[in-house]
N, C-alpha and C positions, 0 to 999 in steps of 0.2 A: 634552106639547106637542111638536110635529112640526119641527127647524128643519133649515136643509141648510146644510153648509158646502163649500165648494169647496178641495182643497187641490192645488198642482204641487211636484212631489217630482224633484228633481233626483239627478243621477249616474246611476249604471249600472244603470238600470232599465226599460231595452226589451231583449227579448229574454230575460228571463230571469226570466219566470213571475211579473211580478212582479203584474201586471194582474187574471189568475185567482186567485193569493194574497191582491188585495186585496177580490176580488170573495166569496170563503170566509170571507173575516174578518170581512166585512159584513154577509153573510149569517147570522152566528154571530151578530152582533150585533143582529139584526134592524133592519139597517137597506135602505134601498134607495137606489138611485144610479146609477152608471157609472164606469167605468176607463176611458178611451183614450190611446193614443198621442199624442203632438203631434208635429209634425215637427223641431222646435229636438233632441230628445233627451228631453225629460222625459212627465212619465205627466203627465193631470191625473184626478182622482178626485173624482166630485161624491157627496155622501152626505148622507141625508135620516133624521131619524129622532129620537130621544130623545138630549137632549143629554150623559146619562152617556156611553151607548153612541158617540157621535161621540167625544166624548173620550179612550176606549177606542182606535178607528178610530186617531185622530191620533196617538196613542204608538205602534199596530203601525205606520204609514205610516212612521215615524223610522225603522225596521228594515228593514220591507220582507221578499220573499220569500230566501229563505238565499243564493241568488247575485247578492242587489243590492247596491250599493254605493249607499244613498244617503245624500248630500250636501247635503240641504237638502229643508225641506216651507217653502214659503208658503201661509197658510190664511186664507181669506176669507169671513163668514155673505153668501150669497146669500136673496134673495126670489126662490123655484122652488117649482113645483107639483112635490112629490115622485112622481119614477114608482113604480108599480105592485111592480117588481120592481128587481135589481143585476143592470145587462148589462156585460159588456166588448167593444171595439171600436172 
């Protein structure tokens, strides 16, 4: 069964590969979704797919790409028609 959670990951995670990291990890995980920017500072990352593999997603999202610092994930189950593919932007 297909669900999508929505997660915003706080600290030092713009500019620093964090978005393509989370986008590879997703993709490993056969999930599908989006990374973007938000303007306050933090990523939000929407990810659709099998609920092991989300939960996988949410432990790498705690780490993040090797020059993140981040500070916080808040994670939310959204009702979303999951896209096709994982883009970032």
């Amino acid at each position: 069964m297909t669900e999508c959670r929505r997660h915003f990951i706080t600290g030092r995670v713009q500019g620093v590969f964090f978005r393509d990291s989370a986008r590879r990890q997703a993709e490993q995980l056969g999930l599908t979704g989006r990374a973007v920017n938000l303007d306050d500072g933090r990523v939000e990352v929407l990810a659709c797919g099998a609920a092991d593999a989300l939960d996988r997603l949410e432990a790498w999202l705690h780490q993040g790409s090797p020059a993140a610092r981040v500070t916080g994930v808040t994670t939310e189950s959204v009702d979303e028609t999951p896209p096709d593919r994982f883009s970032t932007g």
